[in-house]
N, C-alpha and C positions, 0 to 999 in steps of 0.2 A: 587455472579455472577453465580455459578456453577449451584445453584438451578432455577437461574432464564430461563440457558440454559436448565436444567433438563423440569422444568415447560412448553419447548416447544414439548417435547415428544424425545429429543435426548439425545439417551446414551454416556458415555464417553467410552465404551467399543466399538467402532467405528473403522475399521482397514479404516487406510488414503495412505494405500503403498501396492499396489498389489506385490506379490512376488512367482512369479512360476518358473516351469523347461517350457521352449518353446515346445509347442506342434503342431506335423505335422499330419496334417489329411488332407488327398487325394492330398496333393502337396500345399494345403495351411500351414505356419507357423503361429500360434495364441503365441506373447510371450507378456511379459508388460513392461511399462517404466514409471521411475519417473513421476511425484509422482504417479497418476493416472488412467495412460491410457492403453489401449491392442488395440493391434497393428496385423492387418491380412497383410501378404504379402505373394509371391510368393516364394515358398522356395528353387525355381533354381535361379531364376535372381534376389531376393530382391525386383521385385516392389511391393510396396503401395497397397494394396485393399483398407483398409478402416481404419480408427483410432476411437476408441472410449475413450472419455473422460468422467472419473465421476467428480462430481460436488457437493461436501458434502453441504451441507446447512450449512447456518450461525450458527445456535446453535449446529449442531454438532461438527465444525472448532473451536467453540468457546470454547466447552466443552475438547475438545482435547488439546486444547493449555494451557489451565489451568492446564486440568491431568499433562501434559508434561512441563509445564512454559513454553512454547515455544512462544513468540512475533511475529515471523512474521506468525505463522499461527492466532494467535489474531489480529494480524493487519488485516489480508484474511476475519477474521471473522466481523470485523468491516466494510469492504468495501463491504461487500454482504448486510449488514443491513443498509446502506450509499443505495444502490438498493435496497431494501426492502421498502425502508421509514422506518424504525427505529430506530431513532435516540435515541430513552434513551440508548438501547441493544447497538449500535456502537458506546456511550463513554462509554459504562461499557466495552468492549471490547476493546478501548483503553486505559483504566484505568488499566486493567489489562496487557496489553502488556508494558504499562510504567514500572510496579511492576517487573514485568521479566526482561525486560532489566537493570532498578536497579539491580536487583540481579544475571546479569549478569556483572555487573561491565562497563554498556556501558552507561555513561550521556547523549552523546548529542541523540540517538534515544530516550532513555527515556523523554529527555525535551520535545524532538520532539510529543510524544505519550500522553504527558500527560498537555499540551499546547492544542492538537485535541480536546480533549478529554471536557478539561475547555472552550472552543468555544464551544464545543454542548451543555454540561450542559447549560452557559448562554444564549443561544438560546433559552434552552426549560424555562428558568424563574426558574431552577433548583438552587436557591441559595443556599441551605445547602447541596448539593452535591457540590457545586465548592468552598463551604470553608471547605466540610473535606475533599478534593482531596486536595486543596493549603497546608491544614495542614499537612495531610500525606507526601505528597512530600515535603512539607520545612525541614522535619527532616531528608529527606535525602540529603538536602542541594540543591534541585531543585524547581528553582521557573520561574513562567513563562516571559519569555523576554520581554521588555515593546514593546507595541505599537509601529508603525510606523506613523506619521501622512501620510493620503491621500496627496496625491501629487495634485495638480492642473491640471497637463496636461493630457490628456487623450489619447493623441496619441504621439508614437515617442519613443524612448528608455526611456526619463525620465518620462514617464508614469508607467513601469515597477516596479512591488514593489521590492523585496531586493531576496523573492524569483524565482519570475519569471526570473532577470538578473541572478540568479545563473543558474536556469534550462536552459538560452537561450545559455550560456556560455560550457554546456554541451552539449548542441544539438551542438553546433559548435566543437566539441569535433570528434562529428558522433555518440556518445553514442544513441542507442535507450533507449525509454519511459523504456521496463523492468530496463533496465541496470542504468539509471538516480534515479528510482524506489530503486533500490537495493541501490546506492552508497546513498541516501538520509534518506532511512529509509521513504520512503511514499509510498503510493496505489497506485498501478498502472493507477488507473480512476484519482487521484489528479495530477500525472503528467501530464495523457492527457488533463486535464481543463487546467493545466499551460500554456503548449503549446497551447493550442489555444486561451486561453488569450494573447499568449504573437503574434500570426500570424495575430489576430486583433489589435492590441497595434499599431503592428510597418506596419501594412497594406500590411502583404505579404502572398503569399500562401504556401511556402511549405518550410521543414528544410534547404534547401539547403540557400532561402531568409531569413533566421533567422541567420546561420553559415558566408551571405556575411555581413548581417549588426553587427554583432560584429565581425568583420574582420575589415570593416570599421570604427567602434569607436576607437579600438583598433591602430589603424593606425594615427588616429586623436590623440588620447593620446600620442601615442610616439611622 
């Protein structure tokens, strides 16, 4: 995988975390912030000039998070190649953020990451990569959740698959998309598909109409 991020022209020697002393020039303050970004403001009153944000490319993020075993920059890496259109590179890149989190001792992101990961291979007709990914991972004692059957309705709460009611249950939380994102161990763009899968499902527009309607089942259950 390393080579293959190599093969796109990006080093692993890539700084991902600007890190300076704040610098004042003519009454403007120029300092950085996580991860990043540099930030101009007014250095009497703090307001805002302008923010700039870097934006590594996929095979950089990718190459980084390998050097570092890091998965949720693997995961970053895979959600730019998911907007890229490439899909071999974004399950090799969740194949690897599965490996990480194994050897961080965290199963259910790993099952999560490497479940993505056996969806795109079988997509691409990839079959001898989705049985030496199943084999690699059986020995770590992870194997992928079976199937849900499609449900029949198409509208209405019990349209909702198993993950959509989880994320809607969040959203009724007040939790935003990043935060959903984090507590799930998914791409911030797969949360936002959920959610608007689930604002067509149940034919409403906005979180607040997702947080009344499981308010309201919730109310019908008890």
């Amino acid at each position: 995988m390393l080579l293959a991020c190599l093969a796109h022209g990006s080093s692993p020697y890539v700084f991902f975390s600007f890190s300076a002393t704040p610098l004042v020039v003519d009454g403007v303050m120029y300092l950085t912030q996580a991860p990043n970004d540099v930030i101009a403001l007014d250095a009497r009153t703090g307001r805002v000039f302008w923010t700039y944000h870097y934006n590594a490319s996929p095979g950089r993020l990718c190459c980084r998070g390998l050097v570092d075993r890091d998965p949720a920059r693997l995961l970053r890496a895979a959600e730019r190649y998911d907007d890229a259109r490439r899909p071999l590179l974004g399950a090799k890149a969740l194949e690897a953020a599965a490996e990480a989190f194994v050897g961080q001792g965290k199963r259910d992101p790993a099952r999560a990451a490497f479940s993505r990961a056996v969806d795109l291979y079988t997509s691409l007709g990839a079959t001898r990569d989705v049985a030496r990914l199943q084999a690699r991972f059986r020995a770590h004692g992870i194997r992928r959740a079976p199937r849900v059957k499609h449900r029949r309705a198409r509208r209405g709460w019990e349209s909702l698959t198993p993950a959509e009611a989880k994320i809607a249950a969040l959203v009724a939380e007040g939790m935003t998309n990043p935060q959903i994102a984090a507590r799930l161990f998914l791409s911030h763009r797969t949360v936002a598909t959920h959610v608007s899968h689930i604002l067509g499902k149940l034919d409403v527009r906005s979180r607040i109409d997702i947080a009344r309607e499981v308010t309201d089942r919730r109310a019908v259950a008890s």
